[in-house]
N, C-alpha and C positions, 0 to 999 in steps of 0.2 A: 959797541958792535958785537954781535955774537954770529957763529954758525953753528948748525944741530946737522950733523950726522945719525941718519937710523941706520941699523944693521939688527940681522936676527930672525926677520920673516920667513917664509917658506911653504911650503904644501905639507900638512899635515891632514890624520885620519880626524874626523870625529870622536873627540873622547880623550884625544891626544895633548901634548903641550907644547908651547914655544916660549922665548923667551926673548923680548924686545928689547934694545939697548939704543940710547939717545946720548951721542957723544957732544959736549959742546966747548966752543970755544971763549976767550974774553975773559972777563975780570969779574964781573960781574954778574957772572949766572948765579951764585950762593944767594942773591937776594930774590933772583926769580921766583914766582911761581910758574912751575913747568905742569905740560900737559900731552895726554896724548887723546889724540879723533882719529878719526877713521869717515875714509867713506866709500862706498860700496856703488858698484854700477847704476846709474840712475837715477842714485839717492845723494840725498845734500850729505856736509860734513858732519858730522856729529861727535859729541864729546864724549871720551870714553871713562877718563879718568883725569883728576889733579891730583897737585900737590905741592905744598908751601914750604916756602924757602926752610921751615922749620918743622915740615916731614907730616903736616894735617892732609892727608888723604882723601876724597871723595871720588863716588862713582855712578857710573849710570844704573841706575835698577838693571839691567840687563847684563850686566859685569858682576854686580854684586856679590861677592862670595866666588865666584872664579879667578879673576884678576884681580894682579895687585903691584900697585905703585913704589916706587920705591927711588929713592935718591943717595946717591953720594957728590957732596959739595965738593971734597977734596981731591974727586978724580973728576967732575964735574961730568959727570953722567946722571941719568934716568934709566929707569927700566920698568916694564910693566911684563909682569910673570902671569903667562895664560894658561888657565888651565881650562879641562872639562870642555872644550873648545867645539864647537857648533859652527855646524854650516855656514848659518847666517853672523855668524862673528867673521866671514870672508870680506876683507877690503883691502885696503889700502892705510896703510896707518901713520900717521903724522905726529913726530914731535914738534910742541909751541913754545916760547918761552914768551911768556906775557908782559914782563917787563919790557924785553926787545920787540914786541912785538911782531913776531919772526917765526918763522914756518922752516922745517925740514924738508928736504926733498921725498918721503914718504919712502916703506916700505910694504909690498906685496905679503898679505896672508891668505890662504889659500886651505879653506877647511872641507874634505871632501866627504861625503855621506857614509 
């Protein structure tokens, strides 16, 4: 059994940063692969970014080179560090842990022109 707390969202400018934090619970998160989506008024879920229990990272073309993934097994957190942040990067953002197959209660970002 796991739980994913997100914290860290917010209204930021265009051009600006945030920084995402997925706190989780259990024994068992160091073998997850964890992830974060996002989804935006209207629009389905979408994946923004992973990453393997042994730190291989991937991203969406659309993150690529702004955001970036990152884990510690030993405080059993996630993070995704946003940069260069764009309007259309405005959702709703959700940490996964794919082993548990288990969802966060998301948090709000809010990127204004």
């Amino acid at each position: 059994q796991v739980q994913l707390v997100e914290s860290g969202g917010g209204l930021v400018q265009a051009g600006g940063s945030l920084r995402l934090s997925c706190a989780a619970s259990g024994t068992t998160f160091s073998r997850s692969t964890m992830g974060w989506y996002r989804q935006a008024p209207g629009k389905q879920r979408e994946l923004v970014a992973t990453i393997t229990s042994n730190g291989y990272a991937v991203y969406v073309g659309s993150v690529e080179g702004r955001f970036t993934i990152s884990r510690d097994n030993a405080k059993k957190t996630i993070h995704l560090q946003m940069n260069s942040l764009k309007p259309e990067d405005t959702a709703v953002y959700y940490c996964y842990s794919a082993l548990h197959d288990y969802w966060g209660q998301g948090t709000q970002v809010t990127v204004s022109p």
